[in-house]
N, C-alpha and C positions, 0 to 999 in steps of 0.2 A: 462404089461408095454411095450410100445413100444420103438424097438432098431433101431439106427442109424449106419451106416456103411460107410466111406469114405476108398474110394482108390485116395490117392492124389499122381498126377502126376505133372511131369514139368507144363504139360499147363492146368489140368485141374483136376479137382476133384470129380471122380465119388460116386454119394449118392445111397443107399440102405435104405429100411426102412422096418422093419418088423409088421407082422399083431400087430394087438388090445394085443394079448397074447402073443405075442414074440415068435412063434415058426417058420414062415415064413418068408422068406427075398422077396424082389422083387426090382427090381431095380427103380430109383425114377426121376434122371435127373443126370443131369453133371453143373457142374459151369466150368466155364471159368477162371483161375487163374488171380488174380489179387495183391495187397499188400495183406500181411497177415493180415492189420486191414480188409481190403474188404473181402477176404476171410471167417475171422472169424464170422462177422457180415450174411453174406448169411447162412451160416451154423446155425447159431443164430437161424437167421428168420426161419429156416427149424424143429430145435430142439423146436422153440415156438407152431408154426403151427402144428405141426403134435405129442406134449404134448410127448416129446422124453424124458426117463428115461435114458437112457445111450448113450454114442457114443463110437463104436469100430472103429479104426482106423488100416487099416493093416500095417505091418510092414515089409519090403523088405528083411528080413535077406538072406545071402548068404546062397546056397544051402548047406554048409555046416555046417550052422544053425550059422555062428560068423553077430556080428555087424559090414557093411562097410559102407563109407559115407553117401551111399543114408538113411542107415538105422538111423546114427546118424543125420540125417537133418531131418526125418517126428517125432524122439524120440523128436527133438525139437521145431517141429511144433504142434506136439502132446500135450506137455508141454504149449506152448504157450495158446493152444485151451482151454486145460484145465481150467488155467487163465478165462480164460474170459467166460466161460459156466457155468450155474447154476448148470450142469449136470455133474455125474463122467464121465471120458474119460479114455476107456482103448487101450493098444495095442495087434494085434492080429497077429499072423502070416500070411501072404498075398502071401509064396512062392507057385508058379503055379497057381496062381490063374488067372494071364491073358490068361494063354495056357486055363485052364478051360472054359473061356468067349470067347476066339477064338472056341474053339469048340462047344460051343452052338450055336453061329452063325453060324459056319459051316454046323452043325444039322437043323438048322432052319429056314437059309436063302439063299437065290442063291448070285451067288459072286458080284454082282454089290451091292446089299442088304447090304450083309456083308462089301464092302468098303463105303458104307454111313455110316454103324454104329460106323464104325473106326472114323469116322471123322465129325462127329455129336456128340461125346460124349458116343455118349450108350455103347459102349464098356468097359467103365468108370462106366457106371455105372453097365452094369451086374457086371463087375468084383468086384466089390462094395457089390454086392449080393451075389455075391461065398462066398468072406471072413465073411459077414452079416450071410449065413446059417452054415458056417464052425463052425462061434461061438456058433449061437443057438443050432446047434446038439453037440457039447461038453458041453453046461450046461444039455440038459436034459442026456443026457450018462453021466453026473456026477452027475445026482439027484438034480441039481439047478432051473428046469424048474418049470415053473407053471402049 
């Protein structure tokens, strides 16, 4: 079954999508934020297209693990998405996940590189893929894998 991963930000929405069998994330694209019907509907087309069994959604909680606004805003974006997906919608924890994605750019790209990927999306979306693999390797470390 394949797994879906959004890291939703102010302006933009980075997508992750895992291999055929769920054990791989990679990063997919970024959406452009729009209203949340527009939102939900791209997402949609994405969970259709690519025959999505799940979406994990990361969660901003503060470093000290409590719920703060941003985190009670995507619980209710999450919620919303829910609604409208044919597919369960979980949350997952998403803290460091953008330092993770800044340093794989770093690792990977020269710095003019790395400021287009800021700002083209991709940053959105590796970060997408951090939280996408975060969750795949806690199902199979918890015997849920396929």
């Amino acid at each position: 079954m394949r797994v879906l991963a959004l890291d939703v930000g102010e302006r933009r929405v980075g997508i992750a999508i895992s291999d055929p069998t769920g054990a791989v994330a990679r990063p997919l694209q970024a959406l452009e934020r729009g209203s949340r019907e527009e939102d939900f509907a791209a997402v949609s087309a994405v969970v259709a297209e690519y025959d999505v069994g799940l979406v994990v959604i990361g969660m901003p909680f503060s470093l000290d693990g409590t719920e703060g606004p941003q985190a009670r805003r995507i619980a209710g974006y999450a919620e919303g998405l829910a609604d409208y997906l044919p597919t369960r919608v979980v949350l997952w924890d998403e803290r460091f996940t953008t330092a993770e994605a800044e340093e794989i750019l770093r690792q990977s790209r020269s710095e003019k590189k790395r400021r287009r990927a800021r700002t083209s999306g991709e940053l959105d979306a590796i970060a997408a893929a951090v939280i996408l693999q975060s969750y795949l390797d806690s199902r199979y470390r918890d015997g849920e894998g396929t």
